[in-house]
C-alpha positions as CSV (number, residue, x, y, z in Angstrom):
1,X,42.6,229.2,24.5
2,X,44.5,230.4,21.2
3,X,46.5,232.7,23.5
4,X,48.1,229.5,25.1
5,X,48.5,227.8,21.9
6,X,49.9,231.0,20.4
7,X,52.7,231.2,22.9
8,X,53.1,226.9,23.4
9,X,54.1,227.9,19.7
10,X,56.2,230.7,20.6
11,X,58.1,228.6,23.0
12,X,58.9,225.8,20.6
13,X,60.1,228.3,18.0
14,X,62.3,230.0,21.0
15,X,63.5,226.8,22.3
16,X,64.1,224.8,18.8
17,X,62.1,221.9,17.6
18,X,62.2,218.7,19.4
19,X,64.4,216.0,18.0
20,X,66.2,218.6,16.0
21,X,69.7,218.7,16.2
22,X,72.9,219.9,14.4
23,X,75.6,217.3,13.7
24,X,79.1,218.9,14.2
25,X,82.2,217.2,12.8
26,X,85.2,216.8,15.1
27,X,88.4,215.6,14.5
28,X,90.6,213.1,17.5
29,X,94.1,212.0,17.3
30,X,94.0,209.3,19.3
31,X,95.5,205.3,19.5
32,X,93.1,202.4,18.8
33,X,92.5,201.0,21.8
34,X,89.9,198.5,20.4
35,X,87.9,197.3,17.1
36,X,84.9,196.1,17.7
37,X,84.1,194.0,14.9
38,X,80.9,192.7,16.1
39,X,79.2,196.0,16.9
40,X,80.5,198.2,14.6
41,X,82.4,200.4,16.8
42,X,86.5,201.6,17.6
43,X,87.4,202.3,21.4
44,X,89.2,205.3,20.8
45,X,90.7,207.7,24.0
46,X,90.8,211.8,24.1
47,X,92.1,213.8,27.0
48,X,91.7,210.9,29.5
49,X,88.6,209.7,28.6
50,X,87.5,206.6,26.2
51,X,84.2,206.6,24.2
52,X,83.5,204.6,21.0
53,X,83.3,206.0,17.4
54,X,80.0,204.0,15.3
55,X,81.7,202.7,12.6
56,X,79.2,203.3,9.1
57,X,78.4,200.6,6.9
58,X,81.0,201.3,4.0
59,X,83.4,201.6,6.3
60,X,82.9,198.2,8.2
61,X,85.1,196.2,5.8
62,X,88.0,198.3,6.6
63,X,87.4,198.4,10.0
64,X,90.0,195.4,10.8
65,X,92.9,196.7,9.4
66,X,93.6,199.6,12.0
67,X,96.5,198.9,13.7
68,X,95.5,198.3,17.6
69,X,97.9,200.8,19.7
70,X,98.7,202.5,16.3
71,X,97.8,206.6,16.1
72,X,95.1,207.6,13.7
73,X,93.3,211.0,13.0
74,X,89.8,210.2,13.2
75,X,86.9,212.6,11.6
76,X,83.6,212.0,13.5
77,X,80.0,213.7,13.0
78,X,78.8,214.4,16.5
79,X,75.1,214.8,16.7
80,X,74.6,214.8,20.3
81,X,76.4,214.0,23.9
82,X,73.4,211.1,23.9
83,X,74.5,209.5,20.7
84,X,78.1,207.9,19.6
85,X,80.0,210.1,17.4
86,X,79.8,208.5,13.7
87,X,82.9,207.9,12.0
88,X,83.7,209.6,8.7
89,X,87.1,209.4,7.8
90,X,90.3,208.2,9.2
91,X,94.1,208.9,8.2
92,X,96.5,206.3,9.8
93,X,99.8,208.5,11.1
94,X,101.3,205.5,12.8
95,X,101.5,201.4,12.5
96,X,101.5,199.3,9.9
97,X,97.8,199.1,7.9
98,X,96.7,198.3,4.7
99,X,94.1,200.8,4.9
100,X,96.5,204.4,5.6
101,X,93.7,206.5,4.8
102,X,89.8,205.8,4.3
103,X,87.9,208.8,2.7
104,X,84.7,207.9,3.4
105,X,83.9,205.8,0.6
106,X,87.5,203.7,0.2
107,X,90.7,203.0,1.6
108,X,93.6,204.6,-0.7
């Protein structure tokens, strides 16, 4: 019996912990296709495929005043192919905003 526990052990170690994961940040030039004020999210589009960026609390207020069609350079922590990528900054390169470039914490 502690020979099987010994390698179950072994085998998480080897494999990596469940649950665990390392966040990777990624950057997407991309039009906004969509805010989504209600659920917190932007419709963005990336080498012909859409997905949604979760938009993070401090960000929510500034959410509305991306320009829809207008190109922005989005900075994302992706965690996982499961989970939506988590916005963490955005720099507006095209259309007309009030909020050109959001660091995380404000628009500037």
């Amino acid at each position: 019996m502690p020979s099987l526990l010994v390698t179950l052990l072994a085998a998480l170690l080897i494999s990596g912990l469940p649950g665990k994961s390392l966040a990777v940040e990624k950057s997407f030039y991309s039009p906004v296709i969509h805010v989504d004020v209600e659920q917190h999210r932007i419709l963005i589009s990336q080498l012909g495929g859409v997905f949604y960026i979760d938009v993070p609390e401090i960000a929510r207020p500034h959410m509305e005043k991306l320009p829809i069609s207008g190109l922005v350079d989005f900075v994302v922590e992706w965690k996982s192919d499961d989970e939506m990528p988590v916005l963490k900054t955005w720099k507006v390169k095209s259309g007309e905003s009030t909020c050109l470039y959001f660091n995380g914490k404000e628009c500037k």
